[in-house]
C-alpha positions in Angstrom: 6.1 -81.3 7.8 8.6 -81.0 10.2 11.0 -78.1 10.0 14.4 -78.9 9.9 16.7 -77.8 13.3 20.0 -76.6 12.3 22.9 -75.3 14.8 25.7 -72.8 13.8 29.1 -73.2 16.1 31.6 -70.6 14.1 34.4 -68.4 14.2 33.0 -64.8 15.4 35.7 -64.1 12.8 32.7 -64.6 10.5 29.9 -63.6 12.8 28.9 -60.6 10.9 29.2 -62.4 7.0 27.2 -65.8 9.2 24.9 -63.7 10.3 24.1 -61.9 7.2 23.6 -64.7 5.0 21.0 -66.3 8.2 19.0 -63.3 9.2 15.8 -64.5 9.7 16.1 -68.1 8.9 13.7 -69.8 10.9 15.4 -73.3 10.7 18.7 -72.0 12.6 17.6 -72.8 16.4 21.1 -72.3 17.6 23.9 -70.0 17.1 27.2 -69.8 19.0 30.0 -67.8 18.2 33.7 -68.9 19.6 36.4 -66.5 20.5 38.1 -65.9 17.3 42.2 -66.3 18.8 41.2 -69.8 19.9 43.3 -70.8 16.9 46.5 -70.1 18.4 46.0 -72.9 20.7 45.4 -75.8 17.7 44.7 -78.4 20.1 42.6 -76.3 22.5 40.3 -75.1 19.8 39.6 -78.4 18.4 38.5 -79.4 21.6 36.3 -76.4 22.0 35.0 -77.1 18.7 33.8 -80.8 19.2 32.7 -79.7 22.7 30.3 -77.1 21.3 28.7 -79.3 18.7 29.0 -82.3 20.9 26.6 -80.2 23.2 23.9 -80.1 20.9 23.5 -83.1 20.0 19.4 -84.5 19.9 18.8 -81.2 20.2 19.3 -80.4 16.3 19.5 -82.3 13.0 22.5 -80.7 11.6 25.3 -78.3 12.7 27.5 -75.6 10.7 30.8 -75.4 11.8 31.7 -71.8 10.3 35.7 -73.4 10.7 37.9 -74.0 7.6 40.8 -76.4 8.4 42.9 -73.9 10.4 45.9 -75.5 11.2 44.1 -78.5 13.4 41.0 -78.7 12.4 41.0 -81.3 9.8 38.3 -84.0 9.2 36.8 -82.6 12.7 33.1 -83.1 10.7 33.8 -87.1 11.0 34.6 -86.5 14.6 31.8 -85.2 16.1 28.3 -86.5 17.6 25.9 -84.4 15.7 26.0 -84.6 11.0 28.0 -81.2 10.3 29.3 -79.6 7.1 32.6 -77.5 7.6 34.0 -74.8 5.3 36.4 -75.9 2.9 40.2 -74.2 2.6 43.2 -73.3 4.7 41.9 -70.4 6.7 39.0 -67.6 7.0 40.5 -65.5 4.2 40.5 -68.6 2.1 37.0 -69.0 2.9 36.2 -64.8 2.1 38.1 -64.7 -1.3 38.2 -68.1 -3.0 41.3 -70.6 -3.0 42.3 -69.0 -6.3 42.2 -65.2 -5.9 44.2 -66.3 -2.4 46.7 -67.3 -4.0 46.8 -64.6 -6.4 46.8 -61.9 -4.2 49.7 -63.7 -1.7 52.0 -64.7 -4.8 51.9 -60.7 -5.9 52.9 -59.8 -2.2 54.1 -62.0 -0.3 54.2 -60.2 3.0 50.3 -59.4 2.9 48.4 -59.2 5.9 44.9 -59.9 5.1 42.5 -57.6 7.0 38.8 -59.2 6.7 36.1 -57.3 8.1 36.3 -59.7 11.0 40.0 -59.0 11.8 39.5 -55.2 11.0 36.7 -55.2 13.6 38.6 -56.3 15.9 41.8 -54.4 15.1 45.4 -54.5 17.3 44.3 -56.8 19.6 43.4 -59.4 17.1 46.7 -59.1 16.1 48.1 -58.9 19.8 46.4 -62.5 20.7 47.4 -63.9 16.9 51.2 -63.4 17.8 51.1 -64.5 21.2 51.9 -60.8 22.8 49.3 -60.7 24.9 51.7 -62.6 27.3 54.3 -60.2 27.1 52.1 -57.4 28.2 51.3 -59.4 31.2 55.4 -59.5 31.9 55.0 -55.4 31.6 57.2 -55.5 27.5 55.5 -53.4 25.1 53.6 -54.9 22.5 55.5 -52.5 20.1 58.6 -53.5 20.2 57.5 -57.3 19.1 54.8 -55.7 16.6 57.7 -54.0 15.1 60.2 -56.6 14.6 57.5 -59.1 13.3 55.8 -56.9 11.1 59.2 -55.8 9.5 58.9 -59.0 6.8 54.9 -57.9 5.8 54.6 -54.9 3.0 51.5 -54.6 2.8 47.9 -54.8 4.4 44.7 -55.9 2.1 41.2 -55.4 3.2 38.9 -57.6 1.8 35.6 -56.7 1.1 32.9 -58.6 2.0 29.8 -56.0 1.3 28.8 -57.1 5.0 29.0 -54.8 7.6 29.7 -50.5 7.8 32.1 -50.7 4.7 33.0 -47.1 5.7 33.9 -47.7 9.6 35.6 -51.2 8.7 37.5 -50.0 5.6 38.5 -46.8 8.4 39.5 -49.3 10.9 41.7 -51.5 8.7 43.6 -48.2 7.2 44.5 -46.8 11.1 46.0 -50.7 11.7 48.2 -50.3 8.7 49.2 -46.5 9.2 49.8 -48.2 12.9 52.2 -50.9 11.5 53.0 -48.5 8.6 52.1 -50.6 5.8 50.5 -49.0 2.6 46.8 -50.1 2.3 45.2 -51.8 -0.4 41.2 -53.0 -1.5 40.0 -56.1 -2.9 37.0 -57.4 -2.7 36.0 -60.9 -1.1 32.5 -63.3 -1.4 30.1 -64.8 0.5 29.7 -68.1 -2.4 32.0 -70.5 0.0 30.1 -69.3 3.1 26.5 -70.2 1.4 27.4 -73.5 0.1 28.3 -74.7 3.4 25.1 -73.2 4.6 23.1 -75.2 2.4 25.0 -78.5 2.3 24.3 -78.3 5.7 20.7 -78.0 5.2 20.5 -81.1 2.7 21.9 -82.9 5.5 19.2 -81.6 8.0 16.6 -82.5 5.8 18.1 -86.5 5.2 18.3 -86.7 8.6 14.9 -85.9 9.0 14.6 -85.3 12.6 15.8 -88.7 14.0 19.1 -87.9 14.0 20.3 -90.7 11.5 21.0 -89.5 8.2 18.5 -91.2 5.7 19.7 -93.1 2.6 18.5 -90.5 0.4 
């Protein structure tokens, strides 16, 4: 029986929740991780997107795009050259907590900045790219003075637990980016469900396709 070839192109956002929930998996042949500002470009990143699973096309049956819709991305999984399952909801934290408890948590503050382990990894200069400052450092302004005029509409920042990754270093990296924005710090804790469904619709489309690259009608 032939084993199934499936390619991941994702956020590296979600590298470390992807790569958890793959370790090991024999049937992922390819894995590719895109910068995770690319968002702030829309058109630019769905470009990027459908060039990296365009690329692997005959080379596997299926890919995951670890992208929710994210502004531009919509319907990109009818696009592309290659079957491929995307994430469903609005953004990454969407994808980490569940529509519902999204929603929840940005009616009962609306000025919450969510801080996944991705975003906490990456700390200030996620932040720096997602605003566009990164430009004004170039022209010699300081980052500051922006981060403190935007940031004077959030109240709070919310780290969202996946159970992937050094909870104690992340949790420690998200509370010194709100003490730098002075914004109190909360906890809540986030799944992988969304993540793993994708992951395995994207296998029950490897395994119709069975190897030809045309999805059986089965």
């Amino acid at each position: 029986m032939t084993r199934m070839r499936i390619g991941i192109v994702a956020c590296d956002i979600l590298k470390n929740e992807i790569e958890a929930l793959t370790a090991g998996d024999e049937d992922i042949v390819h894995r590719e991780y895109l910068e995770f500002a690319l968002h702030v470009y829309p058109e630019e990143m769905r470009r990027k997107v459908i060039e990296a699973v365009d690329r692997l096309e005959g080379k596997v049956d299926a890919v995951f795009i670890g992208y929710a819709t994210c502004q531009s991305l919509a319907a990109l999984d009818k696009e592309v050259k290659v079957p491929s399952v995307m994430l469903e909801g609005d953004d990454c934290i969407c994808v980490l907590m569940g529509a519902r408890k999204y929603a929840e948590a940005k009616a009962e503050c609306t000025g919450t900045w969510f801080s996944s382990p991705g975003w906490a990894e990456q700390g200030m200069e996620a932040v720096i790219k997602e605003l566009h400052l990164d430009s004004m450092i170039e022209e010699g302004y300081s980052p500051e003075y922006f981060l403190d005029i935007i940031f004077d509409a959030y109240k709070r920042c919310l780290f969202v637990d996946t159970g992937v990754g050094d909870r104690e270093e992340l949790l420690k990296r998200s509370i010194d980016f709100a003490q730098q924005l002075k914004l109190p710090h909360g906890c809540t804790t986030g799944t992988l469900e969304n993540l793993e469904s994708a992951i395995l619709r994207t296998k029950q489309i490897a395994r119709a396709v069975g190897g030809d690259g045309h999805q059986n009608d089965y």
